[in-house]
DSSP file (Angstrom, degrees, kcal/mol; ACC not computed):
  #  RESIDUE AA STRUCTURE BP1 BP2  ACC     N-H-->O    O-->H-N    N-H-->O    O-->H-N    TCO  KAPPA ALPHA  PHI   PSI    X-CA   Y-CA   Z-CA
    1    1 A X              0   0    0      0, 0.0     2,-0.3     0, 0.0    33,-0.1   0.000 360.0 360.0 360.0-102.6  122.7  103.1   86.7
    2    2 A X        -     0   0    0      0, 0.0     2,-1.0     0, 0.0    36,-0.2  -0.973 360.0 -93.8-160.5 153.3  120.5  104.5   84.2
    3    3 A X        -     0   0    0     -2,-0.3    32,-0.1    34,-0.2     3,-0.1  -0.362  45.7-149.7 -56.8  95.3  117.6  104.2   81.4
    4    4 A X        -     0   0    0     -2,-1.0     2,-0.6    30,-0.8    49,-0.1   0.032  13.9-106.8 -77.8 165.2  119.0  103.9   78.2
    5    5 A X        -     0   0    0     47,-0.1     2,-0.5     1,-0.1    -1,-0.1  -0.593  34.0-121.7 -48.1  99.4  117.9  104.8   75.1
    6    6 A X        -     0   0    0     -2,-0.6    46,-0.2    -3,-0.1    45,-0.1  -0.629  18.5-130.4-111.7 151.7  116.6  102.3   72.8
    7    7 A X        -     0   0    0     44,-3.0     2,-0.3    -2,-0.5    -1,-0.1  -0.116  28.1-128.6 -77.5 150.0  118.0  101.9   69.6
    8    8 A X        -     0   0    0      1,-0.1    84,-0.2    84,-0.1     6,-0.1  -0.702  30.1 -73.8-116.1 158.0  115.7  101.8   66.8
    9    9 A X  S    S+     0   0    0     82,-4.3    -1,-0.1    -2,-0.3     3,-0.1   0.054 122.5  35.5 -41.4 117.2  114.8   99.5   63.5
   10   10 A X  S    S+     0   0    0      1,-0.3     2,-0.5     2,-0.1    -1,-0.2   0.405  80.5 122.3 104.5  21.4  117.9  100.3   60.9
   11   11 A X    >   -     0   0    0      1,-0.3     3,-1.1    -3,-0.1    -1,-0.3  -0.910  60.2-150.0-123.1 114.0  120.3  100.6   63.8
   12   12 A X  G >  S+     0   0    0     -2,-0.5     3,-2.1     1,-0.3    -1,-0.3   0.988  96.8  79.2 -59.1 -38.9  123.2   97.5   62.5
   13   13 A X  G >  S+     0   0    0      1,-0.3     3,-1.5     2,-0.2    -1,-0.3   0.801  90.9  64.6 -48.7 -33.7  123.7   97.1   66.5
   14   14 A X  G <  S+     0   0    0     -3,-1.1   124,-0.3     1,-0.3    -1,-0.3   0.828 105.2  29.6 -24.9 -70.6  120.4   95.1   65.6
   15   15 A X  G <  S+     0   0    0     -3,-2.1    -1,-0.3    -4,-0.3    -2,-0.2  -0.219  90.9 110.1-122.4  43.7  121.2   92.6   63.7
   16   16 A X  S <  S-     0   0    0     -3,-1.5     2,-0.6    -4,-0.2   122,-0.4  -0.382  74.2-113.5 -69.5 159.4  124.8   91.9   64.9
   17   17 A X        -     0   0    0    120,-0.2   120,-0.2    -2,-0.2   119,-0.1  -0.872  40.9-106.7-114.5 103.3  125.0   88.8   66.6
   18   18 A X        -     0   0    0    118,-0.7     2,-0.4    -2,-0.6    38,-0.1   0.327  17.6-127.6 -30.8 143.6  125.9   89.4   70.3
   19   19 A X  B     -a   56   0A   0     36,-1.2    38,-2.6     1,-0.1    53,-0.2  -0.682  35.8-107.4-101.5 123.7  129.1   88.8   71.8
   20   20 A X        -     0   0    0     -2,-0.4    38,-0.1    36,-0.2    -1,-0.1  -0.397  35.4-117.8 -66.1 166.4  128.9   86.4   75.3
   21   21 A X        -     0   0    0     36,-0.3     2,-0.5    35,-0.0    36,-0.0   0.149   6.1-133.7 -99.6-177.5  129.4   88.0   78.4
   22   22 A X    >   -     0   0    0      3,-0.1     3,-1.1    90,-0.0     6,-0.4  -0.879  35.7-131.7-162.4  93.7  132.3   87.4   81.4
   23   23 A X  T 3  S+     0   0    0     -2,-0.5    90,-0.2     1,-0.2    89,-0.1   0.047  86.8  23.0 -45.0 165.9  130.3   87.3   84.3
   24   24 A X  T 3  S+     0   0    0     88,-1.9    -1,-0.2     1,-0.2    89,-0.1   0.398  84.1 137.3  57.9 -21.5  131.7   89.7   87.2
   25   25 A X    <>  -     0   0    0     -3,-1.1     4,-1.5    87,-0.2    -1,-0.2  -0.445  67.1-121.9 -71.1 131.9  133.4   91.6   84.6
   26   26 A X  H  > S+     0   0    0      1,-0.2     4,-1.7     2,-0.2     5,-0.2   0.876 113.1  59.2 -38.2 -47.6  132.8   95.7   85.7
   27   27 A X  H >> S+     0   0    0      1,-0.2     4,-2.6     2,-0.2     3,-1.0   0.981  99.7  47.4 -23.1 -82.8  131.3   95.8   82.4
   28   28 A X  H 3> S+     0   0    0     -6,-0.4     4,-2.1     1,-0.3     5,-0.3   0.881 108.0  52.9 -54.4 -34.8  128.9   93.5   82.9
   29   29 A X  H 3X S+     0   0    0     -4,-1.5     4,-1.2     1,-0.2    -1,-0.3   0.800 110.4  49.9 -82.1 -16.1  127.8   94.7   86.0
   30   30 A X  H <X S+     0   0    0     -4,-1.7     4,-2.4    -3,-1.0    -1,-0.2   0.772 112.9  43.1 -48.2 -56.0  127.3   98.3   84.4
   31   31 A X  H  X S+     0   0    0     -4,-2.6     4,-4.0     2,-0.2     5,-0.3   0.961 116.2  56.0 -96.5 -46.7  125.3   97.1   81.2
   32   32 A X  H  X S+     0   0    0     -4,-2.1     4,-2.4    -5,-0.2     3,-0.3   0.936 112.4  46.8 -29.9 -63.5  123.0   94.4   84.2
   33   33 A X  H  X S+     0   0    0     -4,-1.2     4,-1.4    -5,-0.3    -2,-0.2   0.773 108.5  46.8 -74.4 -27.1  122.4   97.3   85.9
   34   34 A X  H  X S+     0   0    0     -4,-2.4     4,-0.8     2,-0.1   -30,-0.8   0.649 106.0  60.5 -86.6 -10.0  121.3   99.5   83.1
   35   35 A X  H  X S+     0   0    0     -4,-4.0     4,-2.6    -3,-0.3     5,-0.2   0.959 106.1  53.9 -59.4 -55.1  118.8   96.7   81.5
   36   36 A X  H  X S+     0   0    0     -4,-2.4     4,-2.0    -5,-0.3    -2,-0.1   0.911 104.5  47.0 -38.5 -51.6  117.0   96.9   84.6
   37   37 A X  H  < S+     0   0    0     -4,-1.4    -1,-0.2    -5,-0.3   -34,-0.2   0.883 114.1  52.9 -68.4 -28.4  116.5  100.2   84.8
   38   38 A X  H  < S+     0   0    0     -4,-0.8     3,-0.3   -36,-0.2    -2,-0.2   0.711 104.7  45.8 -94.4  -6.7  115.4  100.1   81.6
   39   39 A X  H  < S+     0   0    0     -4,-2.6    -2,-0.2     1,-0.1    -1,-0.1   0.896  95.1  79.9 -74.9 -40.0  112.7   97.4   81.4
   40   40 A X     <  +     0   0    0     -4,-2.0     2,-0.4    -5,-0.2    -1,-0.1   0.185  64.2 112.1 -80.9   3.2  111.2   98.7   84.4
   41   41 A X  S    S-     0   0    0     -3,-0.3     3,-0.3     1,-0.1    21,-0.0  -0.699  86.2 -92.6 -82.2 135.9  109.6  101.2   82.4
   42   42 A X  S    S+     0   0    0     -2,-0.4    -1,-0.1     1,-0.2     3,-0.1  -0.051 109.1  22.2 -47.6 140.8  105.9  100.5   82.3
   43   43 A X  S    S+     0   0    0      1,-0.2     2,-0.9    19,-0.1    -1,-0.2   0.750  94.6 125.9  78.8  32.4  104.5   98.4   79.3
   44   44 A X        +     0   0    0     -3,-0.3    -1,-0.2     1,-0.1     3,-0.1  -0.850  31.0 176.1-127.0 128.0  108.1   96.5   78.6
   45   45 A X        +     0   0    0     -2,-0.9    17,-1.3     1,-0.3     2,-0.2   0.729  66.1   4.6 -43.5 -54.3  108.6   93.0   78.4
   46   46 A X  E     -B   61   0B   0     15,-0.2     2,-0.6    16,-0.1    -1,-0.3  -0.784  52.0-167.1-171.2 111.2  111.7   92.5   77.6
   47   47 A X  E     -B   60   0B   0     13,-0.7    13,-0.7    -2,-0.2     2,-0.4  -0.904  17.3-159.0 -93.6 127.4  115.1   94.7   76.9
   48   48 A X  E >>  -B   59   0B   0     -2,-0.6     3,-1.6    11,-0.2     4,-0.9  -0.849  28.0-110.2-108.7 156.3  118.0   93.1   75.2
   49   49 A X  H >>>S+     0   0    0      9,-0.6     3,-2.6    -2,-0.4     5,-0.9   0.944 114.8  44.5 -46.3 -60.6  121.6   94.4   75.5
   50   50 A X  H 345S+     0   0    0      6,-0.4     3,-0.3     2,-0.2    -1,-0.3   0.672  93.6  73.5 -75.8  -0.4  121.9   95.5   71.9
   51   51 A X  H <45S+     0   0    0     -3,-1.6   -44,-3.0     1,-0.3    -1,-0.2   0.580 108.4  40.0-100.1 -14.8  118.6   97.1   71.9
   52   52 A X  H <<5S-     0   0    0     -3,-2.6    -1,-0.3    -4,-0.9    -2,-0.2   0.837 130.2 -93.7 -89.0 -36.8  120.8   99.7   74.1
   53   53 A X  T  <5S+     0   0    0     -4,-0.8     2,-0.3    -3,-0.3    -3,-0.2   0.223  87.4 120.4  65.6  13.9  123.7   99.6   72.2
   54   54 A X      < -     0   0    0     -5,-0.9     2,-1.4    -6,-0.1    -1,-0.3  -0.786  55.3-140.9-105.1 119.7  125.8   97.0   73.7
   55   55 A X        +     0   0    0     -2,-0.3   -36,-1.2    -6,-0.1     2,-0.4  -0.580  65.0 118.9 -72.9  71.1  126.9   93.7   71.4
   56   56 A X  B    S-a   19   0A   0     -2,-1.4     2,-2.2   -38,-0.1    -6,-0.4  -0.995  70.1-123.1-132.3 162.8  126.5   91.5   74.3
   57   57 A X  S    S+     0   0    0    -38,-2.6    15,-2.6    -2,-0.4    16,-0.3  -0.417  71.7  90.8 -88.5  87.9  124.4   88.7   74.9
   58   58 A X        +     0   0    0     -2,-2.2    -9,-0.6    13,-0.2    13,-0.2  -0.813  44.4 177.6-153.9 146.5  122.4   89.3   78.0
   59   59 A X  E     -B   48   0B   0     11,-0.5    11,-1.6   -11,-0.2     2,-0.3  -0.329  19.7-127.3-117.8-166.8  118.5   91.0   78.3
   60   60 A X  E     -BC  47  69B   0    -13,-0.7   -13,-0.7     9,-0.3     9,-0.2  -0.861  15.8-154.6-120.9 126.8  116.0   91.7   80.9
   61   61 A X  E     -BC  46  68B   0      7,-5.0     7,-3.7    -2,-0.3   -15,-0.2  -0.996  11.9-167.1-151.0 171.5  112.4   90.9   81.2
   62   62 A X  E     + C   0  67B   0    -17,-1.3     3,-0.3    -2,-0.2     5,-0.3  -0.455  29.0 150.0-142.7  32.2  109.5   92.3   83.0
   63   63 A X  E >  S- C   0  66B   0      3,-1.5     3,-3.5     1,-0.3   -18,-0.0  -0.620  71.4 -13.2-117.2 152.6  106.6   90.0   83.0
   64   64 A X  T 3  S-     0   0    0      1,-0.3    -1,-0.3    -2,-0.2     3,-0.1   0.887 126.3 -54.8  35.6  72.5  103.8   89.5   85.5
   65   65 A X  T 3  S+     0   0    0     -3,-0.3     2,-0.6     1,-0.1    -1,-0.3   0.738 109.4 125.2  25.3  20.2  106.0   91.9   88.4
   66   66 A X  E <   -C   63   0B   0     -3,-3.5    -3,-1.5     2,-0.0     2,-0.6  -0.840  41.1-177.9 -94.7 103.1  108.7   89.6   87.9
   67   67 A X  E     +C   62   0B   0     -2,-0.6     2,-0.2    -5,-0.3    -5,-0.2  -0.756  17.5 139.8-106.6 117.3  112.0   91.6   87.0
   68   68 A X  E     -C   61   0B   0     -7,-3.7    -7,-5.0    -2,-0.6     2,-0.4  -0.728  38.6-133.3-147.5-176.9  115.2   89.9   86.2
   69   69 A X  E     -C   60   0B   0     -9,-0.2     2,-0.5    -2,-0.2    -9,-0.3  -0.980  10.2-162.3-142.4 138.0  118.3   89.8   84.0
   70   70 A X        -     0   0    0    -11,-1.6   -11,-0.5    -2,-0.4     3,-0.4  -0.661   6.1-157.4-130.8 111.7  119.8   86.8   82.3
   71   71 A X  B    S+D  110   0C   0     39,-0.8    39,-1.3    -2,-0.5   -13,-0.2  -0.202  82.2   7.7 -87.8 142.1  123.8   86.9   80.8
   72   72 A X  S    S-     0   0    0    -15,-2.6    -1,-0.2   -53,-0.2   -14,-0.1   0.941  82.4-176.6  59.1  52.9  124.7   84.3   78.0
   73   73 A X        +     0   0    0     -3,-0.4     2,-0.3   -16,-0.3    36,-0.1  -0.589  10.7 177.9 -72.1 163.0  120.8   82.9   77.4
   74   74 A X        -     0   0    0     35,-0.0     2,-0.3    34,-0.0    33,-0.1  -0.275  36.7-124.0-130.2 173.5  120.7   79.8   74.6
   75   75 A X        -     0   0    0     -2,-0.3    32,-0.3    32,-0.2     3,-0.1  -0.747  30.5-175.6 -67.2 117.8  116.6   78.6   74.5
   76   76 A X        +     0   0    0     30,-1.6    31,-0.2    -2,-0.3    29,-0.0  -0.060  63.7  53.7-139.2  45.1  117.1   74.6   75.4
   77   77 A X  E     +E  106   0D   0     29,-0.9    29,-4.6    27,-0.0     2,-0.4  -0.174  42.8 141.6 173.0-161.6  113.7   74.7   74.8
   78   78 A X  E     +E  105   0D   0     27,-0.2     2,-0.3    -3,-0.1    27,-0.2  -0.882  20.3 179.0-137.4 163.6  110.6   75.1   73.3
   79   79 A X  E     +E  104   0D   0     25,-2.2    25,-1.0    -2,-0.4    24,-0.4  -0.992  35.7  50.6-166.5 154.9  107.1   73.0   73.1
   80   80 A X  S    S-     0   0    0     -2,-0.3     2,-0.6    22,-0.1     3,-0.0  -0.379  87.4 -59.6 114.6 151.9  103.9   73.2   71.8
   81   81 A X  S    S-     0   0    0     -2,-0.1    20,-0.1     1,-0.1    22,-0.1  -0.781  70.2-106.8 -93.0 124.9  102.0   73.9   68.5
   82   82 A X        -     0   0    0     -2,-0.6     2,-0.3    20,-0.1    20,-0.2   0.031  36.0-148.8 -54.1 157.4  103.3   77.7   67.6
   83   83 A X  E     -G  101   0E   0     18,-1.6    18,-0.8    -3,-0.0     2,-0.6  -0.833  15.5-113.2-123.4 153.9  100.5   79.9   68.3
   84   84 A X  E     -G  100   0E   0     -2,-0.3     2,-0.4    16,-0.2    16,-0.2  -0.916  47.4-178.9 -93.5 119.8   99.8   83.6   66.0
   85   85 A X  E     -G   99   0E   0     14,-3.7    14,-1.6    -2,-0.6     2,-0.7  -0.963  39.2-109.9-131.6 128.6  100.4   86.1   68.9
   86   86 A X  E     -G   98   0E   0     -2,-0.4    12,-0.2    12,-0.2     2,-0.1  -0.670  48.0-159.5 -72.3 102.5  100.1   89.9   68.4
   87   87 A X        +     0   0    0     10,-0.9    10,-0.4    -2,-0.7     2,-0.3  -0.364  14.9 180.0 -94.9 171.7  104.1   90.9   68.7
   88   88 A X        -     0   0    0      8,-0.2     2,-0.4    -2,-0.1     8,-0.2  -0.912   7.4-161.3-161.1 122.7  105.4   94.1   69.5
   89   89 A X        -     0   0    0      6,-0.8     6,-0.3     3,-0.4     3,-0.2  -0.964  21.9-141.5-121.7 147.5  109.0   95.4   69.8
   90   90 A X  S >  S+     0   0    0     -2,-0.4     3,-0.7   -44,-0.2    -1,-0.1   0.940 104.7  59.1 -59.4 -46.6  110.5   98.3   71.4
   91   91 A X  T 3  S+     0   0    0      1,-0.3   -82,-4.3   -83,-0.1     2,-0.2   0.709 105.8  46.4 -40.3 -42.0  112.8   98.6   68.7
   92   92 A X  T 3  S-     0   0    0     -3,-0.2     3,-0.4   -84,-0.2    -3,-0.4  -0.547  94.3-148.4 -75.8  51.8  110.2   98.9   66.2
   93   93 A X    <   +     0   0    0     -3,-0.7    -3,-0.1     1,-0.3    69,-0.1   0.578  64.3  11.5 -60.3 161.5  107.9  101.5   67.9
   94   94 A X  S    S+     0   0    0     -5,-0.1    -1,-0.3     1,-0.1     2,-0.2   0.730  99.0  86.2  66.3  -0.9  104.3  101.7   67.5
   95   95 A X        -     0   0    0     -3,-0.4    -6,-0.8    -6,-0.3     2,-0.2  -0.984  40.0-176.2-142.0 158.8  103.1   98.2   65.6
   96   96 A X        +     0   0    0     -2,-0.2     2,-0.4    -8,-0.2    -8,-0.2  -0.990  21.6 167.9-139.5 115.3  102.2   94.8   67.0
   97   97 A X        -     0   0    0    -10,-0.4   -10,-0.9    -2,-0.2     2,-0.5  -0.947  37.8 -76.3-150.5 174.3  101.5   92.5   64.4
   98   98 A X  E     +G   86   0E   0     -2,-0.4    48,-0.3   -12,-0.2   -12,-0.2  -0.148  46.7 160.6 -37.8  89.0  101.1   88.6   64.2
   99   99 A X  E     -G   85   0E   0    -14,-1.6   -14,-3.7    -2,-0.5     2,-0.4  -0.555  41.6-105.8-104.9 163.9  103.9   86.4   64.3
  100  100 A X  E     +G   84   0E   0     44,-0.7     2,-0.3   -16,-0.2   -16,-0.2  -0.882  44.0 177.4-104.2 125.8  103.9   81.9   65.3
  101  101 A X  E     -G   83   0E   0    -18,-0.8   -18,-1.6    -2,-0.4    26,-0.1  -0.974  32.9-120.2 -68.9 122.4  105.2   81.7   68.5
  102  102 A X        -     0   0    0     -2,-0.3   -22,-0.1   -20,-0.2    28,-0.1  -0.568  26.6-136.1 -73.8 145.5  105.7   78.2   70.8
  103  103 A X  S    S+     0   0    0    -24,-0.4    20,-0.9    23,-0.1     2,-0.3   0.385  84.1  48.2 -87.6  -0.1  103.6   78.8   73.9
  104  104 A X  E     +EF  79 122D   0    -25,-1.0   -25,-2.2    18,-0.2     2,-0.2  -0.948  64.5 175.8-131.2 148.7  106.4   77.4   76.4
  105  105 A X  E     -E   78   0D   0     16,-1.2    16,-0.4    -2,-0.3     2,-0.4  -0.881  12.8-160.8-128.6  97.3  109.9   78.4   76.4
  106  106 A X  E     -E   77   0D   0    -29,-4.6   -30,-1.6    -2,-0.2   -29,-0.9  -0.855   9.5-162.4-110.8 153.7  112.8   77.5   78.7
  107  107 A X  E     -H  119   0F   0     12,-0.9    12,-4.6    -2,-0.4     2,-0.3  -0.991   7.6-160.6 112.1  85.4  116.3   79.5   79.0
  108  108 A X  E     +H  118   0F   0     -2,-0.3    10,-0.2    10,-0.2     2,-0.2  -0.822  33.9 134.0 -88.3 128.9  119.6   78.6   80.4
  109  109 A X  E     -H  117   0F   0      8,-1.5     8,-1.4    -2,-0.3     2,-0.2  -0.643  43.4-115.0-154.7-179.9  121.7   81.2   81.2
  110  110 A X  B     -D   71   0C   0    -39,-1.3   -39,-0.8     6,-0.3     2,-0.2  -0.624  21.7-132.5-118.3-160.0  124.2   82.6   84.2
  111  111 A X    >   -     0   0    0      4,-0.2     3,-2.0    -2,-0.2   -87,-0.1  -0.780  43.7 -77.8-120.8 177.0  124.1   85.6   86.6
  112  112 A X  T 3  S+     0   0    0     -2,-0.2   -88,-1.9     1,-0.2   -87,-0.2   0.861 130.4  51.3 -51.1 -30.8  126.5   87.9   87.4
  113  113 A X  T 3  S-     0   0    0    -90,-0.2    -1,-0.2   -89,-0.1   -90,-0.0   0.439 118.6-104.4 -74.8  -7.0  128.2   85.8   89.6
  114  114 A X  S <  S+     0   0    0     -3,-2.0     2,-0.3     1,-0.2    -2,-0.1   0.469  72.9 142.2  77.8  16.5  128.5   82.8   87.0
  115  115 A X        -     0   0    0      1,-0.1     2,-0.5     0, 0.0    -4,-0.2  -0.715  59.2 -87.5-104.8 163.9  125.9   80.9   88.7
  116  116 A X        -     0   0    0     -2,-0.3    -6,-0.3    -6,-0.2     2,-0.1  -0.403  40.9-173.3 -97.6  85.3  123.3   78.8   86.8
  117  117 A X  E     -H  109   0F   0     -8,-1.4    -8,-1.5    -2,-0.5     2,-0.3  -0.502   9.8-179.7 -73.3 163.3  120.2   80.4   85.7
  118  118 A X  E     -H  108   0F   0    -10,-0.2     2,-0.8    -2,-0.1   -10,-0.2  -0.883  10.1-180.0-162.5 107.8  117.2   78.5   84.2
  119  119 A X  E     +H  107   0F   0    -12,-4.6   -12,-0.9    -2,-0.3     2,-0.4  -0.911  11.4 159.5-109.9 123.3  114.1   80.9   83.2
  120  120 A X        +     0   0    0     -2,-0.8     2,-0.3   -14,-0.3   -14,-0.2  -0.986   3.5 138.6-124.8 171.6  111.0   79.5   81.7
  121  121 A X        -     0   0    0    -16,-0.4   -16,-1.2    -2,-0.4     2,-0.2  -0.925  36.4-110.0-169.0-177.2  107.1   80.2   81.1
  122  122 A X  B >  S+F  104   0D   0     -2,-0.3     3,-1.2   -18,-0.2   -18,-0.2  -0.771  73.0   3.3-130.9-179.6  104.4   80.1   79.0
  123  123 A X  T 3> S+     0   0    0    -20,-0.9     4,-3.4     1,-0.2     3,-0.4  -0.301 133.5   3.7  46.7-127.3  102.4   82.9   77.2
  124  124 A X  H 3> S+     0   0    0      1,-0.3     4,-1.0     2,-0.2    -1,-0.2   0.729 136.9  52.7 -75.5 -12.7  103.5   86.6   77.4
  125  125 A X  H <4 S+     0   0    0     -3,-1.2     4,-0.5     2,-0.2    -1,-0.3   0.882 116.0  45.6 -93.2 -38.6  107.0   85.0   79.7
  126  126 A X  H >> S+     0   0    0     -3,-0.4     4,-1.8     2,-0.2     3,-1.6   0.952 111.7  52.0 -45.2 -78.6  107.6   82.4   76.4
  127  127 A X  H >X S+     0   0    0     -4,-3.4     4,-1.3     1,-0.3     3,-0.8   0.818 107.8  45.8 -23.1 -74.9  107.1   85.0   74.2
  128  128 A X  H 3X S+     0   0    0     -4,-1.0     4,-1.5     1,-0.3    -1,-0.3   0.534 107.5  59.5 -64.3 -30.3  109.6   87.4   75.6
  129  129 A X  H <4 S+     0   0    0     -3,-1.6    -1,-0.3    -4,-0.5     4,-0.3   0.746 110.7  41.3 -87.6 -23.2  112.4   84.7   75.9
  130  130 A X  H <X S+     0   0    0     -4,-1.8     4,-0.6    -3,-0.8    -2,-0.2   0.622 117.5  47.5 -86.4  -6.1  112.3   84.0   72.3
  131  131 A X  H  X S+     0   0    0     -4,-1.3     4,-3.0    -5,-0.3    -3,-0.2   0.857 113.8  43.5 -53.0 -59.1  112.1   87.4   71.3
  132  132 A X  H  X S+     0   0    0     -4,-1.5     4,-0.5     2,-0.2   -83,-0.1   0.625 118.9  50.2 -73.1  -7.7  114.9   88.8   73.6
  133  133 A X  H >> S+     0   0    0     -4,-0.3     4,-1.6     2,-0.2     3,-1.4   0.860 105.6  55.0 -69.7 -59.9  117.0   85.5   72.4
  134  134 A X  H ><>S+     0   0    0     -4,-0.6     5,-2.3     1,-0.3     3,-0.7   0.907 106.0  50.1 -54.6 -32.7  116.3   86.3   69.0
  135  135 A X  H ><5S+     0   0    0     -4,-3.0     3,-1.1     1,-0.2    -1,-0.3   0.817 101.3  60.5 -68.0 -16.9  117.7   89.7   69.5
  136  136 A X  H <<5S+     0   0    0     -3,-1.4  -118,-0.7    -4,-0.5    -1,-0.2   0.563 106.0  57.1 -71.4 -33.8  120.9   88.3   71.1
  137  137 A X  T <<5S-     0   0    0     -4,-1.6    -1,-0.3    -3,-0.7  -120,-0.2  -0.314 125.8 -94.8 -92.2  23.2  121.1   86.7   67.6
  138  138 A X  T < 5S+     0   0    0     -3,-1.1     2,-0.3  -122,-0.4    -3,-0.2   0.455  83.4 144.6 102.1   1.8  121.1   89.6   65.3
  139  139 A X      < -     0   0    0     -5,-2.3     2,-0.2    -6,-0.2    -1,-0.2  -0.914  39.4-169.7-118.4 100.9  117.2   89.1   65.0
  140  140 A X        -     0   0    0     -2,-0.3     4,-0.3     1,-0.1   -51,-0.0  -0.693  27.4-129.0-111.5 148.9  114.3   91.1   64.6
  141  141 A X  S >  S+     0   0    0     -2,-0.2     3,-4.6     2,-0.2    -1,-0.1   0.866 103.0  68.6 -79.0 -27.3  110.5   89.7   64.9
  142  142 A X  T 3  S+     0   0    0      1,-0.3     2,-3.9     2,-0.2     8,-0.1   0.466  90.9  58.1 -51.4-120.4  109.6   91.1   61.8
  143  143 A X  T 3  S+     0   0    0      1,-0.2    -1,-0.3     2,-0.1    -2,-0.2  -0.157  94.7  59.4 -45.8 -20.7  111.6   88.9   60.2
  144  144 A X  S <  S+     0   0    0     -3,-4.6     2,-0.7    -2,-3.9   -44,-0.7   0.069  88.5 117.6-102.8  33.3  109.9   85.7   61.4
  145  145 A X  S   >S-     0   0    0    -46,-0.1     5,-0.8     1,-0.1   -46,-0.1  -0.637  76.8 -89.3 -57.0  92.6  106.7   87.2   59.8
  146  146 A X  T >>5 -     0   0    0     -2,-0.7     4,-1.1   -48,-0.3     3,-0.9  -0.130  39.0-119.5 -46.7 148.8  104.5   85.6   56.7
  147  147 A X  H 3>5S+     0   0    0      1,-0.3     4,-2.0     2,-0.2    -1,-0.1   0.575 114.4  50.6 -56.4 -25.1  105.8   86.8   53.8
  148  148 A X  H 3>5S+     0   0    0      2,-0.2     4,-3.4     3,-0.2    -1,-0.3   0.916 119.2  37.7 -93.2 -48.0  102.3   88.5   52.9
  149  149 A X  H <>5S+     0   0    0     -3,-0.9     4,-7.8     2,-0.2    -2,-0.2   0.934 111.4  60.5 -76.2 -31.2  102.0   90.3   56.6
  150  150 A X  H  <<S+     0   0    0     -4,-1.1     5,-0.3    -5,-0.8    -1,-0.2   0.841 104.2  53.9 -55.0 -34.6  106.1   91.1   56.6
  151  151 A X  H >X S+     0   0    0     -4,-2.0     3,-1.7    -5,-0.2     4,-1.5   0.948 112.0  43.9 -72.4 -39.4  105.3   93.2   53.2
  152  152 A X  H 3X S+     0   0    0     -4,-3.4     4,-0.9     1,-0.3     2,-0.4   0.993 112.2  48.2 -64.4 -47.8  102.8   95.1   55.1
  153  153 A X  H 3< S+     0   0    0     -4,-7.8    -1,-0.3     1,-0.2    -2,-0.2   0.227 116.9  44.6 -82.4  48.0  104.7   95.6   58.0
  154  154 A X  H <> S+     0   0    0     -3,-1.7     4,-2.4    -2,-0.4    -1,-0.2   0.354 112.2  49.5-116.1 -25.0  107.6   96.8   56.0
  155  155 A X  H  < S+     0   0    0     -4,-1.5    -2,-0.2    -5,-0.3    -3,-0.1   0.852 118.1  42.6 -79.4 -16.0  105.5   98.9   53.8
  156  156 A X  T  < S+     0   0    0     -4,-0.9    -1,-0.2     2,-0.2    -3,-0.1   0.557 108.7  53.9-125.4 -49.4  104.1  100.2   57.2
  157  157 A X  T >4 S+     0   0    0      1,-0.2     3,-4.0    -5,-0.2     6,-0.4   0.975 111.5  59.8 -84.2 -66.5  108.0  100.6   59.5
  158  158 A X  T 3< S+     0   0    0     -4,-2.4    -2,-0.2     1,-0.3    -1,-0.2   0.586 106.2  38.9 -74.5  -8.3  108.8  102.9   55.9
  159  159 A X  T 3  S+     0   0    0     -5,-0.2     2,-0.8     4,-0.0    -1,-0.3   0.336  91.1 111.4-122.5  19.7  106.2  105.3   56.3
  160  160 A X  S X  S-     0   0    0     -3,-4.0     3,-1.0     1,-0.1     2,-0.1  -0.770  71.7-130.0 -71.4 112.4  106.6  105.7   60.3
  161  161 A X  T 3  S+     0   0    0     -2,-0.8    -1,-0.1     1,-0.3    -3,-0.0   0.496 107.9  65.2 -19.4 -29.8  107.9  109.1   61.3
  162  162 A X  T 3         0   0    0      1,-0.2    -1,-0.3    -5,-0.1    -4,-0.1   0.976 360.0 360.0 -78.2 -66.8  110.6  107.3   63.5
  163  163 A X    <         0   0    0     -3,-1.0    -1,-0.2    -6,-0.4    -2,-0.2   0.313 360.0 360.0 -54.1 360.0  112.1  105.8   60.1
C-alpha cells in the first residue's frame, strides 16, 4: 500500500486506547499492509496502528532484518530486573531518553488469517513489544519516565519545533 505519515506527540489518536481488529476484514488487510511499508523505513523499530492514524490494535516491528505485523497483541509476558534503556519514539521525534524496561518480553497475538501468533525477544525485540503494546493502549514512553527526567523531557518535547 503505502508509507504513512506518522502522527505526532499531541495527536489524541495517541492516547486512545485501540480498538481490536477482525482478522480478514479488507480493512485490516489495508492498514497490515501499510505498517509494513512503514516500518521498513531505515532506523524504525516498531510502528503501531494509531501512530498512523488508525484506532486499532495491531503494529509492526523491524528488528535485527526481521519484519512482521502482529493484530490484537496482549504482552503474556515479561521477565527480568527492568533495565534503564535509552528510548526513542517515532512519535516524539528527535529525543531518546532513559526509561526501565524488562529485558524479555513475549506477545500473543493473531495474523490476518486468525491464526496464532506468539512474538518474543530480548533487548532492542523486548523493548519494541512493550513500546508498540503500550501504544495500542493509549500510551506514550514518556509517560513511564522518572518524574525528575519526565520534567525534562517535557520541558524539552515543548520547545521542539515539531511542537
Amino acid at each position: 500500500m503505502a508509507e504513512r505519515e506518522i502522527r505526532i506527540f499531541g495527536d489524541p489518536v495517541l492516547r486512545s486506547v485501540c480498538d481490536p481488529v477482525k482478522p480478514g476484514d479488507a480493512r485490516a488487510v489495508a492498514l497490515v499492509a501499510d505498517l509494513l511499508d512503514t516500518v521498513r523505513v531505515p532506523g524504525r523499530a516498531g510502528v503501531a496502528a494509531n501512530q498512523i492514524g488508525v484506532g486499532l490494535r495491531a503494529f509492526s516491528y523491524n528488528v535485527d532484518d526481521e519484519v512482521g505485523y502482529v493484530i490484537n497483541p496482549e504482552i503474556v509476558e515479561v521477565s527480568g530486573e527492568p533495565v534503564l534503556v535509552d528510548e526513542g519514539c517515532l512519535s516524539v521525534p528527535g529525543f531518546f531518553f532513559p526509561r526501565l524496561r524488562y529485558p524479555f518480553a513475549r506477545v500473543r497475538g493473531v495474523d490476518l488469517e486468525g491464526n496464532p501468533v506468539e512474538l518474543s525477544g530480548e533487548g532492542l525485540m523486548a523493548q519494541a513489544l512493550q513500546h508498540e503494546v503500550d501504544h495500542l493502549d493509549g500510551h506514550l514512553y514518556i509517560e513511564g519516565l522518572e518524574p525528575e527526567t519526565k520534567r525534562e523531557a517535557m520541558r524539552a518535547i515543548r520547545q521542539a519545533p515539531w511542537y
